[in-house]
N, C-alpha and C positions, 0 to 999 in steps of 0.2 A: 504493500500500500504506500502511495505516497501523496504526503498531505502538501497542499498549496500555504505556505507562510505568507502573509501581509508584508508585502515593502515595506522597505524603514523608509523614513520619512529623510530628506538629505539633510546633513548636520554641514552648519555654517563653517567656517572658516574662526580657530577663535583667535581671538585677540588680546586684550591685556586681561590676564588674569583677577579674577575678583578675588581676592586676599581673603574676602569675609565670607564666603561660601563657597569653598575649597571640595567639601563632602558635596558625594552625590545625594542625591535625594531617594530615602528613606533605606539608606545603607547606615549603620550605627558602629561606633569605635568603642573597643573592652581597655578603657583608660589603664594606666597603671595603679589608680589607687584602687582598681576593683581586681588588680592583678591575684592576690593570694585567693580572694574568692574563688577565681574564677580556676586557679588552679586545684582547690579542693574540691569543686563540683568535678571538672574530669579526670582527679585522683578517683574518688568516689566512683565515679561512672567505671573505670580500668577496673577495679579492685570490686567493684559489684559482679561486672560480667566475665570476671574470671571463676568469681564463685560457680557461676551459674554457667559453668561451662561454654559460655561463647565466645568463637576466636576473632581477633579484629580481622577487617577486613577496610579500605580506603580506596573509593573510585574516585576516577576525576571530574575536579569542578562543571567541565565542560563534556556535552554529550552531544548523539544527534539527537536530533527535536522529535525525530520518528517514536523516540524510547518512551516521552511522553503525549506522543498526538496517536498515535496505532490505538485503534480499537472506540476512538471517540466517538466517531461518525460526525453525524451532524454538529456534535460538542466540540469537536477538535475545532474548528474557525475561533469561537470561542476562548479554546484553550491558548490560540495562536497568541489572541492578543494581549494576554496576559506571563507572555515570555520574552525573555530577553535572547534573540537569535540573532545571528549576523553570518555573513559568509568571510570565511578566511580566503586571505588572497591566494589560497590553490585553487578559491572555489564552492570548496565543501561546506554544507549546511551545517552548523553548530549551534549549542542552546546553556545555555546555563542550567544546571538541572533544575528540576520544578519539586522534584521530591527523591528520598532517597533508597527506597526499596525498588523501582524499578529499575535504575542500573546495577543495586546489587543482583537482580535477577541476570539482569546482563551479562555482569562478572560469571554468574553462576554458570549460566549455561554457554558460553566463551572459555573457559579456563575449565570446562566439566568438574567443577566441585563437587558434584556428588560423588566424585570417587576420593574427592578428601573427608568425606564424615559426610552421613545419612540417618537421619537430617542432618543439614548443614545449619550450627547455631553459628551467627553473626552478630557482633555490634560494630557500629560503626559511628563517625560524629565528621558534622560538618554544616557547608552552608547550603541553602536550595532558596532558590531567587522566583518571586510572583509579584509582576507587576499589578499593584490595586492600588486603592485609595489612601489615601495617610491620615487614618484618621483612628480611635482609640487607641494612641500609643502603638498604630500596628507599624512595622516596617517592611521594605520590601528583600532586605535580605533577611533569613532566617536562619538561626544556628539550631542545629537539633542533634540531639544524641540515639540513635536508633538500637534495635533489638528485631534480627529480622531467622526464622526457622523455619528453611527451606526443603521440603522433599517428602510431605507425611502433613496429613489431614489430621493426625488423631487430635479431638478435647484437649488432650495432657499439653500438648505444645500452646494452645490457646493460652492454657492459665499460667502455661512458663513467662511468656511474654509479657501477662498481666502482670505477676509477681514480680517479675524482676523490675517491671516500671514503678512498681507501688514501692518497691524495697529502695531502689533508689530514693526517691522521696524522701523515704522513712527517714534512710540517714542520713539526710540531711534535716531530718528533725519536722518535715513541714507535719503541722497538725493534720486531724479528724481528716484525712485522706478517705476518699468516697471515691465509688463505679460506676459509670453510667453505664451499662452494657444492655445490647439489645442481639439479633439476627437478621441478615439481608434475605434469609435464606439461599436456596440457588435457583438456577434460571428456571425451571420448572415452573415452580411455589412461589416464586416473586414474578413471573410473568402474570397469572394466574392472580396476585394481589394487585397487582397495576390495573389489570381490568375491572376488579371492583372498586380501587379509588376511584377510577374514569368516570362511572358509576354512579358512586356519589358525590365526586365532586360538581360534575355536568347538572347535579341539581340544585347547588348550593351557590349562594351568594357572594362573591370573590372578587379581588381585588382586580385591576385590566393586566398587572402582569402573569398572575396567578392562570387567568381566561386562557391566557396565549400556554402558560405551561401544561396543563390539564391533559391535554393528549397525549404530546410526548415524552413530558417528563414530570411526571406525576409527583414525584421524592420531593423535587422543589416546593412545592407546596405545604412543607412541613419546617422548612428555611425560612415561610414571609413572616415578617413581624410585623405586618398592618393587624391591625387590632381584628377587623371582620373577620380576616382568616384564621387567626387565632382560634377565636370563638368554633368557628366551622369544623375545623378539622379535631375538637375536643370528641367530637362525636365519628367520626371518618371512621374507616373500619383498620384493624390493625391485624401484623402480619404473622403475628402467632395464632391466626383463627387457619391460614393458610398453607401450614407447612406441610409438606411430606413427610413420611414416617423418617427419611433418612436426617433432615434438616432437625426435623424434631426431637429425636434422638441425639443429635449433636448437639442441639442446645440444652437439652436436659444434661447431656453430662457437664457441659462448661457450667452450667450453674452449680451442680451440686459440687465440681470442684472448687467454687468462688465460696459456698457455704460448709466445705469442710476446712477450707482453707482460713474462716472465721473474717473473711473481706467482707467489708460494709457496702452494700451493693444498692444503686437503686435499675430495677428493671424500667428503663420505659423503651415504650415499645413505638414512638413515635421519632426514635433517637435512627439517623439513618447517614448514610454517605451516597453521595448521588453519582459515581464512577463505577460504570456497572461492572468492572471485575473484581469488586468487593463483593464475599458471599458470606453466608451465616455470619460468625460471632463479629460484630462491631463495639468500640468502646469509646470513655475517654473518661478519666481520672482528677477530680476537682481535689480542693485544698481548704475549708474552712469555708470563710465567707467569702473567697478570691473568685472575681466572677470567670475570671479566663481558664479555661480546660489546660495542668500543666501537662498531659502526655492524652495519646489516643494511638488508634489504630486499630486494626483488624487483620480477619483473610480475606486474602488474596489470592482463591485459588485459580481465577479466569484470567489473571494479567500474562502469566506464560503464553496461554494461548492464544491471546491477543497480539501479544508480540512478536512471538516465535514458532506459533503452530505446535506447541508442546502444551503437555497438559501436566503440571508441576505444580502440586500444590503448597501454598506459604503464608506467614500469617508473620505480624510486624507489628511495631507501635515505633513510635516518635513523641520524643519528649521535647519540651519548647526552654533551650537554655536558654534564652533572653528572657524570658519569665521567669524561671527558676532562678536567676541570677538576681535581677529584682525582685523577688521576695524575699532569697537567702542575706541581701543587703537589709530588707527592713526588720528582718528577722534576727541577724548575727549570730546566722547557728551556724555549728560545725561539725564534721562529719567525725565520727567513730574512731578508734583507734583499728590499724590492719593487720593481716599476717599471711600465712601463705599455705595455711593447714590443706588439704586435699584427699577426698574421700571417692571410692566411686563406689555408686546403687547402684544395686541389682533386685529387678521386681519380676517373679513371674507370676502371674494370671490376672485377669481383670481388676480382681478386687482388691489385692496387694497392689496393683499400680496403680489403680485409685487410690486408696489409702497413703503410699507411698510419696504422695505429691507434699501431703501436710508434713511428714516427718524429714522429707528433704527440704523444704523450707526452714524448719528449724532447727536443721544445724547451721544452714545458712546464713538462719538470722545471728547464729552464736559463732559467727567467723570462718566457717568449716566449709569450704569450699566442696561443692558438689557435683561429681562427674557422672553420667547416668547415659545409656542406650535403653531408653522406657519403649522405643518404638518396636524393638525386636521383641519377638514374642518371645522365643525358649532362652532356657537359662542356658545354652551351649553359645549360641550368639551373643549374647549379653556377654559374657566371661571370655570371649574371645576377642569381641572389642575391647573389655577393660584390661587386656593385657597388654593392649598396647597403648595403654593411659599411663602405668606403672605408679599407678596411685599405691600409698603403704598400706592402705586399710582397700578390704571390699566389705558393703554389707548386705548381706543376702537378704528378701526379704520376699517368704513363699505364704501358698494358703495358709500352711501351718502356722508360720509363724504369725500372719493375720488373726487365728484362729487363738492364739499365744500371746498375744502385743509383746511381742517378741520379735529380736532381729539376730541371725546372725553373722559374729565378728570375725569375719578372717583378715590375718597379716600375711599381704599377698606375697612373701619373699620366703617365710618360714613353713609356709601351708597354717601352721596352727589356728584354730578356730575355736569360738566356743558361742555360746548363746547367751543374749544378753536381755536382759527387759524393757523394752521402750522407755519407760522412765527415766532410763539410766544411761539410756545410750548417748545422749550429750556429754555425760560425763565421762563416759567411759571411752570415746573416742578420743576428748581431750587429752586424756591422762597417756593414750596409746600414742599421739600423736608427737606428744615433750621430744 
């Protein structure tokens, strides 16, 4: 596919520089006095995502514009205008990235990652440039720290991504940390709820740009803040009436892992993303009274296909450091003390790797970095991956010992094992670990 970009408009000749507006417009500078801050947030950020098992990865600033206009249709004109492209004097069409999980898909499938780890766990940090309006504080560059797990549809990897964005947070101290999480479902079950919007919206009393969205983009309608539509769509029909057994099933389990997980969650079900290669779980993570969302995301599992004719499912969030930065300023917190302890889980059957989600959390929240292959089902896979993790400790963790709240501790160098009791296994790793 190839999409038509909008000419640049011809830029003047300049001439004497204006001294007093040097900066571009709504690009922002990380002063020196915000320097140590701003170094604890991406110590923090390094030192979270190694817990949690995911490897950096760094694409470049500049992409083709294809990475984010493929798949838009009629949206891409749209999305043109809100990029910053140009051609390089070979030629070649180039764009500022607009966001950051679709060139890591890029990297992905360009560099075949999934022969370095399946899934593939990613963090990554950097800028992605939208040209809009300048107005609450918004700016047009945007720094963001990502968390992206590519290769496996399973729940388990949804609430990793969740956790790890909430855990970041955490230590940074920000208060009463809340979830917005909803489902797009998939194309099925969300085609099939577009046409009952259409539905009821075609009968309802709407704003004129709302009129003009009703047909083809129905989601937008849940975006207007004129008051009428407000009101209107309080009543609209919602998408958990419409799911598939499969859609449904996924979101039952992302939730019950949000509530074993003890995360403060609000469900609404009018909370949505309007880029149709978002499917089931969508999110985004508020902070107290702070009105701006500090992190969001979802799956992704149509954007492969959209881009590359691969069908590779992934699922991402994006935290907003220039928010985080300014609140960790009005706040003056500081992140935790680190270290470099290293565990790897092992879960076999459903209900232990269920289970397994909350207990690996908290060793994580207690320093204990956590290595895991939850996506392989038998314990011959799992143990064959963590051999080449060379973590000091494995902790096995079967029906039985679900059945036990019981885990067992092997030292993976000695063989020696023994069983330990849930309760105690924070402790008992630490003391293994000295």
């Amino acid at each position: 596919m190839t999409t038509k970009i909008p000419p640049k408009k011809k830029v003047k000749k300049a001439g004497k520089a204006n001294l007093e507006a040097l900066g571009v417009k709504g690009m922002s500078d990380i002063l020196p006095k915000d320097g140590e801050l701003w170094k604890l947030i991406m110590e923090t950020g390094r030192h979270l995502s190694e817990l949690y098992d995911f490897h950096f990865i760094e694409t470049p600033t500049l992409e083709s514009p294809e990475i984010f206009l493929a798949g838009l249709g009629e949206k891409a004109e749209e999305a043109a205008k809100k990029m910053y492209s140009f051609k390089t004097p070979e030629g070649e069409d180039v764009a500022l990235r607009q966001d950051l999980s679709a060139p890591v898909l890029r990297s992905y499938i360009e560099h075949h990652l999934g022969y370095f780890a399946s899934p593939l766990k990613v963090y990554h940090t950097g800028s992605v440039f939208r040209f809009g309006k300048l107005d609450n504080g918004n700016n047009r560059e945007i720094r963001q720290w990502g968390f992206d797990i590519i290769g496996d549809n399973d729940a388990v990897y949804d609430m990793q991504v969740i956790l790890a964005s909430l855990e970041f947070l955490k230590q940074l101290k920000f208060p009463n940390l809340r979830l917005k999480i909803n489902t797009m479902g998939c194309r099925v079950c969300r085609n099939n709820y577009h046409e009952k919007l259409k539905a009821y919206f075609r009968k309802q009393k709407v704003c004129g740009t709302c009129k003009v969205n009703v047909e083809e983009r129905p989601l937008r309608l849940f975006k207007c803040v004129e008051a009428e539509c407000i009101e209107v769509r309080k009543e609209a029909p919602i998408i958990l009436d419409h799911l598939c057994q499969a859609c449904n099933n996924h979101f039952k389990a992302v939730l019950e892992l949000v509530e074993d997980n003890g995360v403060l969650y609000e469900p609404d079900p009018y909370f949505v993303r309007e880029k149709e290669y978002y499917s089931r779980t969508v999110f985004e993570i508020y902070s107290g009274d702070y009105e701006h969302s500090l992190a969001g995301g979802g799956r992704y599992d149509y954007l492969s296909e959209m881009l590359f004719k691969k069908i590779i499912p992934g699922v991402g969030s994006a935290l907003s450091l220039d928010r985080i930065l300014e609140q960790v300023k009005l706040r003056n917190t500081m992140p935790r003390a680190r270290n470099n302890n290293r565990v790897f889980f092992i879960a076999v059957g459903e209900q232990a790797k269920k289970m397994s989600v909350r207990f690996m959390n908290t060793l994580r929240m207690n320093n204990i970095a956590v290595v895991e292959a939850l996506g392989k089902k038998t314990l011959t896979a799992q143990m064959k991956f963590g051999e080449r993790v060379r973590a000091p400790l494995a902790l096995i963790f079967g029906q039985k010992e679900a059945f036990e709240n019981s885990v067992i501790v092997r030292d993976t160098k000695s063989g020696a094992q023994e069983t330990v009791i849930l309760e105690k296994l924070v402790e008992e790793v630490k003391k293994r670990l000295r």
